[in-house]
N, C-alpha and C positions, 0 to 999 in steps of 0.2 A: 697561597694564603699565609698570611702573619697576623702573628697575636701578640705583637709588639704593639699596635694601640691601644689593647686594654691593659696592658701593664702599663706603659706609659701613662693611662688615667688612669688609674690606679696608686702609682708611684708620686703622680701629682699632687691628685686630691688627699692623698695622705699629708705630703708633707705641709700643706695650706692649712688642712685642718690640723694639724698638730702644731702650726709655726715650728717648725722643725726645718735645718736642711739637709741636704744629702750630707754634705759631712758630720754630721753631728752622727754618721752609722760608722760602725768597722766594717761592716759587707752590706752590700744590695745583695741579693742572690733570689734570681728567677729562674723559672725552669718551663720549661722547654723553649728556648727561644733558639737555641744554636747561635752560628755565628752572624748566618744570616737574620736573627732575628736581633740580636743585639748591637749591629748595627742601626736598623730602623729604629730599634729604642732611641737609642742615645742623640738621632738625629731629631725625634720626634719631641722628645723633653730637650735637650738646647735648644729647637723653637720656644720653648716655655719659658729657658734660661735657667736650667739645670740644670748639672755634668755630673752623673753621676761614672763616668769612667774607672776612675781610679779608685773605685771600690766598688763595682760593680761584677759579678762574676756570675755564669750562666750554666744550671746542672748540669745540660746538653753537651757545654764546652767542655767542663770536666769528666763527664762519664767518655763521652769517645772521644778515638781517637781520629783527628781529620786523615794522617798518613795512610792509619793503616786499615780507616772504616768510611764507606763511599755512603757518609751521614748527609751533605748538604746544610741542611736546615735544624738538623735532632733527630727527636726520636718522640718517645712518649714521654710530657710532660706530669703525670702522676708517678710513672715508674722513674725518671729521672730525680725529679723533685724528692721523692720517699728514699730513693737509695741514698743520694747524695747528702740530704740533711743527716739523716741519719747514720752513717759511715762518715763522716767527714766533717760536719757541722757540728751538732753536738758536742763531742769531746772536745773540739775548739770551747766552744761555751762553761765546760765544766770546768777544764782545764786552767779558766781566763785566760787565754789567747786570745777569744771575742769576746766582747761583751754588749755590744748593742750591735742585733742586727734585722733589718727588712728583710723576711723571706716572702717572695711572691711567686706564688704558684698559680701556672697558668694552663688553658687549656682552650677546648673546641666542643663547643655541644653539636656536635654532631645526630645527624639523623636522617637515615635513609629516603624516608620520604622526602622532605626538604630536600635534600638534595638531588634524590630523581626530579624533581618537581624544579629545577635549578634558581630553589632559593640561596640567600647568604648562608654560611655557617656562622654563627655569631660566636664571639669567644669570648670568654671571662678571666679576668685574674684574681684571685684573694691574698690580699697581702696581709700577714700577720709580722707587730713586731716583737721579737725574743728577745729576752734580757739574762744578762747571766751574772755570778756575784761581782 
């Protein structure tokens, strides 16, 4: 499973509705996609014709480590999301080091049933955009 499509709409339908493009941010920054999942992103917005690469970075990516932790894909994206904005994000922000950035946080609505029952997990992104002086 990836929840790289709903960031990906997500990250779209933002920047349409805003006329906005990916560079006009200092950071994209999603969470929990890993690294497997930030590939699929990026392949799925360049269908669109969007590269957000080169400023794009993924809490998953930052919080482990691929050497010395047998991650795959991530981890949890609330707990990844929450550590990482907050440790690492932020004081960029306050600091002005960043000043305009897409945080999308993503996840899995999971549920037991549904899934004994071998329906989809559907997943959701929310993307907020933060602004600093």
């Amino acid at each position: 499973m990836t929840i790289a499509p709903a960031a990906a709409g997500t990250i779209s339908d933002f920047l349409n509705d805003t006329g906005t493009k990916s560079e006009d941010y200092d950071l994209i920054l999603t969470g929990d996609l890993g690294h497997v999942g930030s590939e699929c992103l990026y392949d799925l917005l360049e269908h669109d014709g969007i590269n957000i690469r080169s400023n794009h970075n993924d809490c998953g990516k930052m919080i482990f480590d691929r050497k010395k932790q047998d991650v795959h894909a991530g981890g949890s994206g609330c707990g990844c999301c929450a550590s990482t904005l907050c440790s690492a994000i932020l004081p960029k922000l306050v600091s002005g080091e960043l000043k305009n950035i897409l945080f999308i946080a993503t996840g899995a609505l999971m549920s037991p049933t549904s899934s004994a029952q071998g329906e989809s997990i559907p997943a959701v992104a929310h993307l907020v955009n933060i602004t600093g002086k």
